[in-house]
MDAnalysis code that builds the backbone (N, CA, C; Angstrom):
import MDAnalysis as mda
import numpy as np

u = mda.Universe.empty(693, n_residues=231, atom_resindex=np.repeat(np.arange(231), 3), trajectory=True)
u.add_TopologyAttr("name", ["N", "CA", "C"] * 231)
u.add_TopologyAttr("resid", np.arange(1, 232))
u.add_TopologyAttr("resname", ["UNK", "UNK", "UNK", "UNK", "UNK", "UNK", "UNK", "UNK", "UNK", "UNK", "UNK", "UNK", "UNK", "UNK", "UNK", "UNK", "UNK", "UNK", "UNK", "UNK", "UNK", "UNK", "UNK", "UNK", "UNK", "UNK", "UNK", "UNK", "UNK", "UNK", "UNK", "UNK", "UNK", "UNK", "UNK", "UNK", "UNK", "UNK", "UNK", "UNK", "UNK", "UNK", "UNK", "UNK", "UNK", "UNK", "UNK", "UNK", "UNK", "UNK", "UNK", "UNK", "UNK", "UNK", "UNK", "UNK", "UNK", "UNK", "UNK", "UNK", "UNK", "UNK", "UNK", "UNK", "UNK", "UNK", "UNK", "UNK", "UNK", "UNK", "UNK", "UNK", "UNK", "UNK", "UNK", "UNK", "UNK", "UNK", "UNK", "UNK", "UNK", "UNK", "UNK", "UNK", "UNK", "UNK", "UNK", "UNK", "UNK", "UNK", "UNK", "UNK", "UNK", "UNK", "UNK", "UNK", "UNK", "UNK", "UNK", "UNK", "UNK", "UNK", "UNK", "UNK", "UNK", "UNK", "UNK", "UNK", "UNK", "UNK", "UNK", "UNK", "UNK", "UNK", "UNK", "UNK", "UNK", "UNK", "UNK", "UNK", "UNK", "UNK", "UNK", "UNK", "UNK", "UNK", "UNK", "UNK", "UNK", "UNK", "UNK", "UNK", "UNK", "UNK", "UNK", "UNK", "UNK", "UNK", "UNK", "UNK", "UNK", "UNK", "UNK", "UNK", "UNK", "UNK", "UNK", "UNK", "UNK", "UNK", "UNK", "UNK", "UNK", "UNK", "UNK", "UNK", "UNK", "UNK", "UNK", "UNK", "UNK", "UNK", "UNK", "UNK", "UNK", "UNK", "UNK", "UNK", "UNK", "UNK", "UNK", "UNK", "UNK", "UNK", "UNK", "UNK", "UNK", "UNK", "UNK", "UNK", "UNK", "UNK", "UNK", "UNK", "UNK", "UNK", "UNK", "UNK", "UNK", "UNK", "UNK", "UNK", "UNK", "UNK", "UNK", "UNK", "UNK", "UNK", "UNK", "UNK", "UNK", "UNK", "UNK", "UNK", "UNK", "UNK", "UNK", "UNK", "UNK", "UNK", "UNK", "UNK", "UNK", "UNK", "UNK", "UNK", "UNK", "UNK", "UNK", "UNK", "UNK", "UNK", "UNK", "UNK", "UNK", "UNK", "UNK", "UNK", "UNK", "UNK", "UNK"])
u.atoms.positions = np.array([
    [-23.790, -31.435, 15.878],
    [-22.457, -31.391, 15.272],
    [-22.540, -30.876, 13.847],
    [-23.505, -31.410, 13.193],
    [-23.895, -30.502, 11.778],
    [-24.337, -29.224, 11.498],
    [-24.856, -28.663, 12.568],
    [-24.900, -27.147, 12.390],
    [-23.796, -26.657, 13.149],
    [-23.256, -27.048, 13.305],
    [-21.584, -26.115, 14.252],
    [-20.882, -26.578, 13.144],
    [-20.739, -27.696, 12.115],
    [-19.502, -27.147, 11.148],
    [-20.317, -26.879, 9.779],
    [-21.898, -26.887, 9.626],
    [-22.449, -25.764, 8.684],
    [-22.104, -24.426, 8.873],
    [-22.079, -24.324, 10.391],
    [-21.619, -22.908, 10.667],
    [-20.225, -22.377, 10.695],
    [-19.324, -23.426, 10.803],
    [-18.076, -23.689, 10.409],
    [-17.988, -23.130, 8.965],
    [-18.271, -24.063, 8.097],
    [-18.633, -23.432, 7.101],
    [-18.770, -22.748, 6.146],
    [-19.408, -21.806, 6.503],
    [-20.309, -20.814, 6.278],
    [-19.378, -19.480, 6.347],
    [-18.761, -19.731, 7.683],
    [-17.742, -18.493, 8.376],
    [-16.602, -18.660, 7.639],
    [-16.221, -19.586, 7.101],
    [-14.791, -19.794, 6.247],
    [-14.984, -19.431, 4.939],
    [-16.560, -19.404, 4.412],
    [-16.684, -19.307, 3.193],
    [-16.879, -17.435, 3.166],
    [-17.289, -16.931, 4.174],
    [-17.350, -15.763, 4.305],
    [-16.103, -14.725, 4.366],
    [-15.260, -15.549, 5.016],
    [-13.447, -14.921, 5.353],
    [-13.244, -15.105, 4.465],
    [-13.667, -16.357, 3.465],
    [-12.953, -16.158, 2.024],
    [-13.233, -15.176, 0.621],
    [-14.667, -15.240, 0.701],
    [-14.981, -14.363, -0.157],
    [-14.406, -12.736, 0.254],
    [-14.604, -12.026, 1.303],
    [-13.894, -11.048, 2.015],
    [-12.506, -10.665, 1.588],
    [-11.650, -11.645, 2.256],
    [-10.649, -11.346, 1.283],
    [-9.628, -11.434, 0.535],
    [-10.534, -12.298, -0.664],
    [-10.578, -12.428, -1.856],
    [-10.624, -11.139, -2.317],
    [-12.427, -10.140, -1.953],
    [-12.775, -9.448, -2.998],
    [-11.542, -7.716, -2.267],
    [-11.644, -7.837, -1.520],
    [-10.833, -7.064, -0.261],
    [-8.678, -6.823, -1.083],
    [-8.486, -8.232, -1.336],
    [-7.169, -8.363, -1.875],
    [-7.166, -7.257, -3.915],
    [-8.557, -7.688, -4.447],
    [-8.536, -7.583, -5.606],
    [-8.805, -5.461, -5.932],
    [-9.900, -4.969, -4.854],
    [-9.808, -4.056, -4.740],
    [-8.720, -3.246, -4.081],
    [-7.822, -4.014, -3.518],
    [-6.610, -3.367, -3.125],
    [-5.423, -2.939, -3.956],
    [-5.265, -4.342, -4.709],
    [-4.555, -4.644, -6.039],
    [-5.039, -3.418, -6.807],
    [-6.483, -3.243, -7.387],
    [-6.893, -1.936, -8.566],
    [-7.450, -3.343, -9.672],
    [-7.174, -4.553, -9.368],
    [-7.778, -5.692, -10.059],
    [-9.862, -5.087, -10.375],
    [-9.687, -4.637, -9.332],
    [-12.128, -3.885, -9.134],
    [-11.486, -2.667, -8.709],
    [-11.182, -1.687, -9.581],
    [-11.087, -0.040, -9.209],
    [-12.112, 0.532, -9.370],
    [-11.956, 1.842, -8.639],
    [-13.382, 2.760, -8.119],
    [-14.018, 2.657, -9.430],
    [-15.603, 2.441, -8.407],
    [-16.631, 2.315, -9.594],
    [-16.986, 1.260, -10.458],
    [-15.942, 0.114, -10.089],
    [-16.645, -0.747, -10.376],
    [-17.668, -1.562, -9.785],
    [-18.447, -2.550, -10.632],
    [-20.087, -2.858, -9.855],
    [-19.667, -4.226, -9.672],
    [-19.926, -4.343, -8.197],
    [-19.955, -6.146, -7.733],
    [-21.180, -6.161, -7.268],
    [-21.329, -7.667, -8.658],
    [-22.718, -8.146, -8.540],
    [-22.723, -9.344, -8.115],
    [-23.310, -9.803, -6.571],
    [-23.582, -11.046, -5.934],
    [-23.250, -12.074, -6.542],
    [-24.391, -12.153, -7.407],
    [-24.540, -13.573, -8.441],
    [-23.091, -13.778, -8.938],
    [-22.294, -13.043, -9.994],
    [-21.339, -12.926, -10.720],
    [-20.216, -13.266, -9.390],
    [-20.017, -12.425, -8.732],
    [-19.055, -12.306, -7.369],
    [-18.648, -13.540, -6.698],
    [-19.851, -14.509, -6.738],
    [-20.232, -15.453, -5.644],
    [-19.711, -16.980, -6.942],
    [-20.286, -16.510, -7.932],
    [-19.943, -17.455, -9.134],
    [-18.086, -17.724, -9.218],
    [-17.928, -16.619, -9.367],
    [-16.453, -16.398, -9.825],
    [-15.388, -16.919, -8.429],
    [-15.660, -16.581, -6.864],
    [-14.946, -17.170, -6.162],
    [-15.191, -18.552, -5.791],
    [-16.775, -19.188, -6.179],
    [-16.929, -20.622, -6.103],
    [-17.270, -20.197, -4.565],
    [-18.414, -19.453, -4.327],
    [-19.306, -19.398, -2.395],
    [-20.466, -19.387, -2.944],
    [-21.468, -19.201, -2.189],
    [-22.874, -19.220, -1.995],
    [-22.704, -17.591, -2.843],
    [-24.164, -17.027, -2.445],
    [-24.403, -15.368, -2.377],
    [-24.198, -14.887, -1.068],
    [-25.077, -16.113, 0.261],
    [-24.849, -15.697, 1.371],
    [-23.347, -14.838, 1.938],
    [-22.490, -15.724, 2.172],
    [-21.112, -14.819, 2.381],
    [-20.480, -13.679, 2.002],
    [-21.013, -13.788, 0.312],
    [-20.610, -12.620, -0.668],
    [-21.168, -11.377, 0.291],
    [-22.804, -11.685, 0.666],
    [-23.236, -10.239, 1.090],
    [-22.727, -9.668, 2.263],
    [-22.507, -10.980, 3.110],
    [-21.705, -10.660, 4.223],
    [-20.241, -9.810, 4.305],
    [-19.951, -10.323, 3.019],
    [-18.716, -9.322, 2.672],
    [-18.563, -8.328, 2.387],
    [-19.523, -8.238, 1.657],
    [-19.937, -6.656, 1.034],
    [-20.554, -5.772, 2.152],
    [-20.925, -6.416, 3.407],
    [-21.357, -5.766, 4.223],
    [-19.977, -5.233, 5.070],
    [-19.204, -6.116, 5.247],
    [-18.461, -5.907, 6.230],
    [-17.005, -4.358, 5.262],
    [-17.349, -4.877, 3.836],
    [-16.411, -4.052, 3.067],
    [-17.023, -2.853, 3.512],
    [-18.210, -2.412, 3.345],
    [-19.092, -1.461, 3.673],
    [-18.504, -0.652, 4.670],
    [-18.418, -1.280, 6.264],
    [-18.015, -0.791, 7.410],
    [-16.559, -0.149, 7.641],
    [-15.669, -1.114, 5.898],
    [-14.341, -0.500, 5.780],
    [-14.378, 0.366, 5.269],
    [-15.330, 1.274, 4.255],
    [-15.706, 2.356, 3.676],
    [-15.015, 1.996, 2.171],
    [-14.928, 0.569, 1.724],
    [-14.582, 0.039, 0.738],
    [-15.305, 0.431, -0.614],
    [-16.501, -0.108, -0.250],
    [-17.399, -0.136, -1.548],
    [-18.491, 0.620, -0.899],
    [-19.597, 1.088, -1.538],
    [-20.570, 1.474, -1.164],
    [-21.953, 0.753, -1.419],
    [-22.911, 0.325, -0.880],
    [-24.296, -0.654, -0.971],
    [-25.043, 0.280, -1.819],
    [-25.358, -0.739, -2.296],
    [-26.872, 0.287, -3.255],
    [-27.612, -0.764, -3.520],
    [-29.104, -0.410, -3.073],
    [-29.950, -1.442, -3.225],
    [-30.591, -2.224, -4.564],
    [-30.662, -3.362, -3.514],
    [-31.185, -4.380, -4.755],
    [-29.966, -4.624, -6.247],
    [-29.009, -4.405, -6.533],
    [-27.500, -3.885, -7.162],
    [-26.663, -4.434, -6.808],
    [-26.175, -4.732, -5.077],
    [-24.886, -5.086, -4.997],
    [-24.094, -4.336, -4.300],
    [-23.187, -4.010, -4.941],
    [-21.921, -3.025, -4.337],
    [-21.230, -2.695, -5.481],
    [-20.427, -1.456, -4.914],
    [-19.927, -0.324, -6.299],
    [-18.535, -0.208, -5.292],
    [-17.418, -0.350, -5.908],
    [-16.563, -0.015, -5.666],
    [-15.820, 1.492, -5.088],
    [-15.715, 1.719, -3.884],
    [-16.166, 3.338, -3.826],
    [-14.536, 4.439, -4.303],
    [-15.303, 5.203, -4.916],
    [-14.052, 6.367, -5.641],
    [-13.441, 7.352, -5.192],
    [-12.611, 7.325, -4.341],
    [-12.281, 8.169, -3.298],
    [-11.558, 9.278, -3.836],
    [-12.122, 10.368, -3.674],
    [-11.228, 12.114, -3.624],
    [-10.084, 12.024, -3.663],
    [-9.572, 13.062, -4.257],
    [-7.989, 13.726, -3.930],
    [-8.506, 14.388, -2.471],
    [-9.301, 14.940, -2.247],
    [-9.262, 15.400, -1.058],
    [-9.316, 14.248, -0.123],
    [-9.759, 13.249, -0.131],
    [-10.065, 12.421, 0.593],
    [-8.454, 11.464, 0.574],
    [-8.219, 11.685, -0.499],
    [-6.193, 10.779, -0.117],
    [-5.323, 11.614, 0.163],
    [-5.794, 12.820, 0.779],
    [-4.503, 13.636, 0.790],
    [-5.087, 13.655, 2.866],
    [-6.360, 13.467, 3.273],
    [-6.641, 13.356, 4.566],
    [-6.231, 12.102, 4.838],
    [-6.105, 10.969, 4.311],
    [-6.100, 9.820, 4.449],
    [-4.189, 9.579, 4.270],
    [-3.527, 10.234, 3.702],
    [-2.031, 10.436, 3.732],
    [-1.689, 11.352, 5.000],
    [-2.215, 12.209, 5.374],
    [-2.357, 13.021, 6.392],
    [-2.288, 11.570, 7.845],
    [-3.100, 11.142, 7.806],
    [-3.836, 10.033, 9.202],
    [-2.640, 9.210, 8.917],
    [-2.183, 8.645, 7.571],
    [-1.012, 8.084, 7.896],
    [-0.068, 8.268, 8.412],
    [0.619, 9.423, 7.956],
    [1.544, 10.116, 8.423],
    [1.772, 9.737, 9.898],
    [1.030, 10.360, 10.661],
    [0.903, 10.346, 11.963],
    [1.311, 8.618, 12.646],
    [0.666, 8.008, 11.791],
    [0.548, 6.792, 12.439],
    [1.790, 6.015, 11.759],
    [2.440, 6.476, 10.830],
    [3.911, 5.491, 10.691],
    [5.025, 6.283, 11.302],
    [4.690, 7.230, 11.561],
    [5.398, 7.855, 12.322],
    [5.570, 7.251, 13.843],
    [4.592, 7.039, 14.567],
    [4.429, 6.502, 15.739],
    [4.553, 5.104, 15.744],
    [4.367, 4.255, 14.524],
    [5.597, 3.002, 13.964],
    [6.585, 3.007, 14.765],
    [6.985, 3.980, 13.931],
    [8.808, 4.048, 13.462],
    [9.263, 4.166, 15.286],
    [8.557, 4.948, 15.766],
    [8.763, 5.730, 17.160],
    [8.734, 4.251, 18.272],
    [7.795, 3.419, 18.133],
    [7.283, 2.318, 18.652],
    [8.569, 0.757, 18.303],
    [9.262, 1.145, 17.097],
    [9.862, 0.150, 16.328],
    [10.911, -0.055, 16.689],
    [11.841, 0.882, 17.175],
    [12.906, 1.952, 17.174],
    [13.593, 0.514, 17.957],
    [13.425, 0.355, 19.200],
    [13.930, -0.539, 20.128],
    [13.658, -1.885, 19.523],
    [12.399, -2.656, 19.391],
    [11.831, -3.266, 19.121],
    [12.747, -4.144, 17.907],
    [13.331, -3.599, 16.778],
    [13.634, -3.726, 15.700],
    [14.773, -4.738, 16.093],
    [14.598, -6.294, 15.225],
    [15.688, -6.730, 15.469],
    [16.710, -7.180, 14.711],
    [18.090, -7.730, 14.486],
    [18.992, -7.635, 13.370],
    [18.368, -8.491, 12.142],
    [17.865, -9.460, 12.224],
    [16.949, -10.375, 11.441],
    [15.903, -9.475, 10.402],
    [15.455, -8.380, 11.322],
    [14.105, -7.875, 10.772],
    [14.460, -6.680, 10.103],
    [15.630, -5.648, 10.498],
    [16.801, -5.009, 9.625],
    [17.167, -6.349, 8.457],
    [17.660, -6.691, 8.419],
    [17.866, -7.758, 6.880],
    [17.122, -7.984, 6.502],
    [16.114, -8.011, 7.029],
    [15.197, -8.174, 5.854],
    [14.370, -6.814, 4.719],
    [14.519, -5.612, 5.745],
    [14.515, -4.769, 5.008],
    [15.141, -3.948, 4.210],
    [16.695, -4.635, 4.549],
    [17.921, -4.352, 3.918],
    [17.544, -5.129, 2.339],
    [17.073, -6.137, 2.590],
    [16.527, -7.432, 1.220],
    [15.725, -7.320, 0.275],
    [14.733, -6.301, 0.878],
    [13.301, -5.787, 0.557],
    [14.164, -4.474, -0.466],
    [14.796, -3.857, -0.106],
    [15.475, -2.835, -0.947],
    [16.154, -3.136, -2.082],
    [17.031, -4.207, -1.899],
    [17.141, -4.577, -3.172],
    [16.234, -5.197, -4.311],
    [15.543, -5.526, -3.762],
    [14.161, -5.712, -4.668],
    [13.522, -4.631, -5.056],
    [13.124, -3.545, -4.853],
    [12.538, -2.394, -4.896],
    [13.414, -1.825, -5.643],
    [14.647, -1.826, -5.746],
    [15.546, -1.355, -6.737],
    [15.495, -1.922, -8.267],
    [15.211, -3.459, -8.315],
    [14.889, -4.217, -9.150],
    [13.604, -3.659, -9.654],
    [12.615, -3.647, -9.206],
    [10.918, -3.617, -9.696],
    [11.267, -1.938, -10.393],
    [12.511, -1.226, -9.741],
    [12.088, 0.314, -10.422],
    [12.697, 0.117, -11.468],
    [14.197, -0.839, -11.434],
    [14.645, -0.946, -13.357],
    [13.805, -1.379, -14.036],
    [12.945, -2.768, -13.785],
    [12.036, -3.230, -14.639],
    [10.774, -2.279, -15.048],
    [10.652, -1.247, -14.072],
    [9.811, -0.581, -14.190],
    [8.036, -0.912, -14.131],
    [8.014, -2.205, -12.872],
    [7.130, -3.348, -12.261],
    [6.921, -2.738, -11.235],
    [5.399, -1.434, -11.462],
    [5.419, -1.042, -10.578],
    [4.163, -1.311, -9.630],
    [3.515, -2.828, -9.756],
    [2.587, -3.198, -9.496],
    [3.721, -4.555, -8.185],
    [4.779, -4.474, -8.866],
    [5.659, -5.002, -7.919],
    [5.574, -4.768, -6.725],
    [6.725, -3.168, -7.342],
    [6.973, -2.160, -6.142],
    [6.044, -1.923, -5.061],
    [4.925, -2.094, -5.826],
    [3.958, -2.122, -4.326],
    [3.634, -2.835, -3.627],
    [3.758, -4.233, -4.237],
    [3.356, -5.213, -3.082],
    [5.033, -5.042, -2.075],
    [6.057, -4.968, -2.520],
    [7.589, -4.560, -1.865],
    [7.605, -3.580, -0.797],
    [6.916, -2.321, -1.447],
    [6.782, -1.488, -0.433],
    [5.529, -1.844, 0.982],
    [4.388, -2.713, 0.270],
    [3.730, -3.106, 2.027],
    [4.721, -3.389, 2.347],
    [5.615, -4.404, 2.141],
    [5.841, -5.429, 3.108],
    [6.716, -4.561, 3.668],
    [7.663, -4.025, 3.027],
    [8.836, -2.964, 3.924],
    [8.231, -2.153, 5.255],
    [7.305, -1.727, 4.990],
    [6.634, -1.027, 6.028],
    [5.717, -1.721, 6.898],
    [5.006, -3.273, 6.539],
    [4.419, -4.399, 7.570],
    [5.500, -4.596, 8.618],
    [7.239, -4.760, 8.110],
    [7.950, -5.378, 9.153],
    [7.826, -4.238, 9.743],
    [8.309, -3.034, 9.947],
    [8.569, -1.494, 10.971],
    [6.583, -1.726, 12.209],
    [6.248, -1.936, 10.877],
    [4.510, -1.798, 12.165],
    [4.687, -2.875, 12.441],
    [4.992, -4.321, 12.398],
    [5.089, -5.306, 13.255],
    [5.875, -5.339, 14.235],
    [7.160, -4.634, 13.915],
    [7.878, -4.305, 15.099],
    [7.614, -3.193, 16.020],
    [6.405, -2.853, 16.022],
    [5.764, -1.876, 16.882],
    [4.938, -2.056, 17.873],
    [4.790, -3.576, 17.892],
    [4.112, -4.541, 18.823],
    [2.349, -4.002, 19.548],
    [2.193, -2.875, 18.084],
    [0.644, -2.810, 17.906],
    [-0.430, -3.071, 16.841],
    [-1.345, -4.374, 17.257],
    [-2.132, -4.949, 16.365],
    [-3.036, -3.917, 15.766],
    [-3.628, -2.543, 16.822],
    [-4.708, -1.985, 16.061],
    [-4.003, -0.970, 15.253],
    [-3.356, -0.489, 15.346],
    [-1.685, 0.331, 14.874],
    [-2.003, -0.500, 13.136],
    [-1.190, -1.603, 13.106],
    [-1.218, -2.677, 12.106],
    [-2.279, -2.644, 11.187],
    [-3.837, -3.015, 11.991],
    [-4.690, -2.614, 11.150],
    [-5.584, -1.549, 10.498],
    [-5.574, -0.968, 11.705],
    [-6.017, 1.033, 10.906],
    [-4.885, 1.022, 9.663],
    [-3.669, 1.059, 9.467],
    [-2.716, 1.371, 8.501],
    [-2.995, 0.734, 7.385],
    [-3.437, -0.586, 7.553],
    [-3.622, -2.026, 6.820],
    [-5.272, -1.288, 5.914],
    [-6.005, -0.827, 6.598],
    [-7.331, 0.113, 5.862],
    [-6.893, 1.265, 5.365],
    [-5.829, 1.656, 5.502],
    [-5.846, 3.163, 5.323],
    [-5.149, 2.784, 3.713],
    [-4.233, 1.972, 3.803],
    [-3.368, 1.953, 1.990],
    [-4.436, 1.527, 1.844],
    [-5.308, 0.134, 1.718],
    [-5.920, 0.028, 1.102],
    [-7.465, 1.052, 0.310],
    [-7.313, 1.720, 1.193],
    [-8.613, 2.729, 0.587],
    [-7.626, 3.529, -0.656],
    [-6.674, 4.000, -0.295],
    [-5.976, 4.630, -1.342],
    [-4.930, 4.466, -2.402],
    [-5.150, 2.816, -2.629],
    [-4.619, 2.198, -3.547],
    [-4.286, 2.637, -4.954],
    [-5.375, 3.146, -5.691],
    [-5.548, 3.631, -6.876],
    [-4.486, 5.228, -6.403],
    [-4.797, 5.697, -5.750],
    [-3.883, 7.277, -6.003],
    [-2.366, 6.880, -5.606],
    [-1.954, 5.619, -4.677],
    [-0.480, 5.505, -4.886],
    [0.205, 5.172, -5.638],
    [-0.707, 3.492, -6.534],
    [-0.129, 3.730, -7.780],
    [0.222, 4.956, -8.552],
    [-1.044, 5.504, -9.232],
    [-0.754, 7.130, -9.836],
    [0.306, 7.744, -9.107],
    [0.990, 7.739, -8.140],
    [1.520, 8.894, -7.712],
    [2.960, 8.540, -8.100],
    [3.231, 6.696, -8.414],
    [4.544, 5.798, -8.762],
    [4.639, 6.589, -10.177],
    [4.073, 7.053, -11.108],
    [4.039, 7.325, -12.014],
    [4.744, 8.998, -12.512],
    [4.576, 9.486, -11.375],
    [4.989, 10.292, -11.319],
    [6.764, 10.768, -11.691],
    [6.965, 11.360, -13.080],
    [8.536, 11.372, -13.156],
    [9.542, 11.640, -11.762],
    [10.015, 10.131, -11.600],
    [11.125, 10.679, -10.480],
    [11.002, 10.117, -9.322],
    [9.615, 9.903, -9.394],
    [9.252, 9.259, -7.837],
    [9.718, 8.075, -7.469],
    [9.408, 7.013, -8.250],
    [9.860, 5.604, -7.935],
    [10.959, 5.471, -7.272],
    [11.746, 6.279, -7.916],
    [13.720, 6.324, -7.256],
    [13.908, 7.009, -6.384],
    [13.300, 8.178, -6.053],
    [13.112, 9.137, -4.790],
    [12.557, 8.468, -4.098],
    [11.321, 7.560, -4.076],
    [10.994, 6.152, -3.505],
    [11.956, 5.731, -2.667],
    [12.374, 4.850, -3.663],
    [13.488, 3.549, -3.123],
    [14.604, 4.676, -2.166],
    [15.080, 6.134, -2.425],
    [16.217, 6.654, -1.804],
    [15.290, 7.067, -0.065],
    [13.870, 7.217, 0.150],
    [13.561, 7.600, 1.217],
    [13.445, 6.524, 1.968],
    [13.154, 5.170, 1.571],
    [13.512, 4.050, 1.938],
    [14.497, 3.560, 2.340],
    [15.387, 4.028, 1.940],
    [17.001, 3.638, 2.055],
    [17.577, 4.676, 3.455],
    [16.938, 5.975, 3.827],
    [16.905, 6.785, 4.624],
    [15.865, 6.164, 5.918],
    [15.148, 5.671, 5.461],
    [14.355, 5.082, 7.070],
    [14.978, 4.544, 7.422],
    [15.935, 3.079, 6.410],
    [16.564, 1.722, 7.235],
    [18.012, 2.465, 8.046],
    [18.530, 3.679, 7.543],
    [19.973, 3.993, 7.994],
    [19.193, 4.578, 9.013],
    [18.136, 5.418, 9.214],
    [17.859, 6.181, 10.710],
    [17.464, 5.045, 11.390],
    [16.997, 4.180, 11.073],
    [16.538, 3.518, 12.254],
    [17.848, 2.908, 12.921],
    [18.552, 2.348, 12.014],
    [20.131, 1.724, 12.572],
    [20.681, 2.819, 13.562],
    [20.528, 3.699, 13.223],
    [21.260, 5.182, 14.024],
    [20.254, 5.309, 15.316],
    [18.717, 5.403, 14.845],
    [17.956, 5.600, 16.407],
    [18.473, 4.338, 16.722],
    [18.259, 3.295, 17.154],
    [18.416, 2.374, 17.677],
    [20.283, 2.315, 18.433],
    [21.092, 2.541, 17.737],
    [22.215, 3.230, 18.510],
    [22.463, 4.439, 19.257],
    [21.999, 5.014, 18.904],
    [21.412, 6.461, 19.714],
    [20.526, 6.461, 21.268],
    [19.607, 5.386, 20.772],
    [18.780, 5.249, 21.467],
    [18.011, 6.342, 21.870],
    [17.240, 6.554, 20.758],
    [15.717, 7.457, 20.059],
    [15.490, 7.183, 18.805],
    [14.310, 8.036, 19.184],
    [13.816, 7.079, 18.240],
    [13.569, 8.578, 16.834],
    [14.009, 9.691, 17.025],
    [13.715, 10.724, 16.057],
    [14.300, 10.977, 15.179],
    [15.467, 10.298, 15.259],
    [16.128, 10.033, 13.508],
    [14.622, 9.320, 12.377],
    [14.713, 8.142, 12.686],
    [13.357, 7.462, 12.150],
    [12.274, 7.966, 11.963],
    [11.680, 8.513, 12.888],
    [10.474, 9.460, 12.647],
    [10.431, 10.516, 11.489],
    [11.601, 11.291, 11.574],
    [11.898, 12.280, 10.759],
    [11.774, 11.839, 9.450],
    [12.744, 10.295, 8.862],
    [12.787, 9.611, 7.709],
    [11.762, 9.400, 7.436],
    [10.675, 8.640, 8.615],
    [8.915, 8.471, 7.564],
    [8.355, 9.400, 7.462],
    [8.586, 10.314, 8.386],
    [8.237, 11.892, 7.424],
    [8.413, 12.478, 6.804],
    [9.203, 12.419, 6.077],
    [10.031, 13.044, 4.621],
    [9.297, 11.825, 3.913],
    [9.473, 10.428, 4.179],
    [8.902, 9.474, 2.927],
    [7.438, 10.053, 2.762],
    [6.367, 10.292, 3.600],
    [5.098, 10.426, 3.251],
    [4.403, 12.076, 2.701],
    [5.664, 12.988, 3.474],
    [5.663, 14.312, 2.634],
    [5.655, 13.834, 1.289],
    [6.789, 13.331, 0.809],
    [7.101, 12.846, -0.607],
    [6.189, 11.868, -1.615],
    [5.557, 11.225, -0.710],
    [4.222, 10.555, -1.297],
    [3.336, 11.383, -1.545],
    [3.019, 12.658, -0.647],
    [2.070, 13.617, -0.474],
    [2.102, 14.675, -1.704],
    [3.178, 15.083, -1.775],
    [3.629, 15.928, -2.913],
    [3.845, 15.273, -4.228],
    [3.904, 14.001, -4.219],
    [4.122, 13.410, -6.084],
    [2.516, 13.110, -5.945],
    [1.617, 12.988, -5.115],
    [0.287, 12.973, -5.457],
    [-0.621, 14.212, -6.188],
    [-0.097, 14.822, -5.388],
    [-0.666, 16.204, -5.809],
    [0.022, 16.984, -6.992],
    [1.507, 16.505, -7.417],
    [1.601, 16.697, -8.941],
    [0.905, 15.533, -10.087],
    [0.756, 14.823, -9.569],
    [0.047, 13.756, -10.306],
    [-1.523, 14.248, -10.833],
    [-2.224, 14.921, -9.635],
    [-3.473, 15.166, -9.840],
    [-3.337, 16.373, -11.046],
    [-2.541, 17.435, -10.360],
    [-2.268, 18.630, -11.075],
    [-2.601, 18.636, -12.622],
    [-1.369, 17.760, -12.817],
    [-1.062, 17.480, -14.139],
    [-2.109, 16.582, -14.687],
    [-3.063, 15.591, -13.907],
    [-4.087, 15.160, -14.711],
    [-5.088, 16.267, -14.655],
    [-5.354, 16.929, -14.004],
    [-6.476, 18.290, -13.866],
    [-6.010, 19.095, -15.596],
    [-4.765, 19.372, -15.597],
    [-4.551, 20.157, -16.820],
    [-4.372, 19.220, -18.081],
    [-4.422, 18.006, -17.906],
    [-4.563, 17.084, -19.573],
    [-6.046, 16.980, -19.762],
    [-6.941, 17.128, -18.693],
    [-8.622, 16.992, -18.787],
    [-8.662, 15.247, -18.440],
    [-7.770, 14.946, -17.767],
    [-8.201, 12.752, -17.306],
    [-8.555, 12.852, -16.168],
    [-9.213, 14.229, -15.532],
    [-10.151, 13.990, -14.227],
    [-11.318, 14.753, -14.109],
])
């Protein structure tokens, strides 16, 4: 009975350190390049080292951080080329959301993204745009939950998170935030319409214009840091 809840444990202390360090690199709290060191890592969430490495292993397999021996883990720094393939893979896949959602979607789960908007309207006056983002998962968790696919859910669930750091930057972008909140405001009316229609390509169309539009304030973002010399 003592090694089944050592091992108990052990596994809880491991899910925790995970994500813990998983939530903080998502946040930009450990942005690319920064160094997680066991000792320090393991200190600071109150676990062993054991779990920590386990985490760092499993971050590994998410293409999170990168291992380097005897060191730890380094927070890994992902390309413009690499978030503009990785906006690309999204695309596709909130698209097939939206496509999946369409029926699925119910008046409860519309209000709430009706709710979610007015908040997102809020975080862009305050100009809280560390807000806006936790606002915008969730707007887009309910559409993939109502898509009644778990691996759907989590490929998407890896995919923002690898490209955390370039969506912020891209909020920054003059104009975007509110062009934001207005392509948002265009998914919830197509989907009301597919769902009366009954199709689902009103919706589709809307998360495709939203992630074009993510796609393109990224790539003025880079632009314009390429020509100040901050890359």
């Amino acid at each position: 009975m003592r090694k089944e809840c050592d091992g108990s444990s052990r596994g809880q202390q491991a899910e925790k350190a995970y994500l813990e360090i998983r939530e903080r690199i998502k946040r930009g709290i450990w942005g690319p390049g920064y160094r997680l060191v066991e000792r320090t890592v393991a200190e600071e969430l109150g676990v062993s080292r054991t779990p920590v490495r386990a985490a760092f292993e499993r971050l590994f397999s998410e293409g999170l951080v990168e291992l380097i021996p005897n060191r730890g883990a380094v927070v890994v720094n992902l390309s413009l080329e690499d978030a503009i393939e990785i906006l690309q893979m999204r695309e596709a896949l909130e698209v097939l959301a939206c496509k999946l959602a369409v029926q699925r979607l119910t008046d409860e789960a519309l209000d709430r993204l009706r709710a979610i908007l007015v908040e997102m309207k809020k975080a862009v006056h305050d100009n809280d745009l560390y807000r806006y983002s936790d606002l915008n998962g969730a707007f887009h968790r309910i559409i993939v939950d109502a898509s009644g696919s778990r691996r759907l859910a989590e490929t998407l669930d890896l995919l923002k998170t690898q490209t955390v750091r370039h969506r912020l930057t891209s909020l920054l972008t003059p104009g975007r935030a509110r062009n934001s909140v207005a392509e948002h405001e265009a998914i919830v009316r197509e989907l009301v319409r597919s769902r009366k229609e009954g199709t689902s390509r009103y919706a589709e169309e809307a998360m495709r214009r939203h992630i074009e539009g993510l796609l393109a304030s990224l790539l003025y973002a880079a632009q314009h840091s390429a020509q100040s010399g901050s890359l």
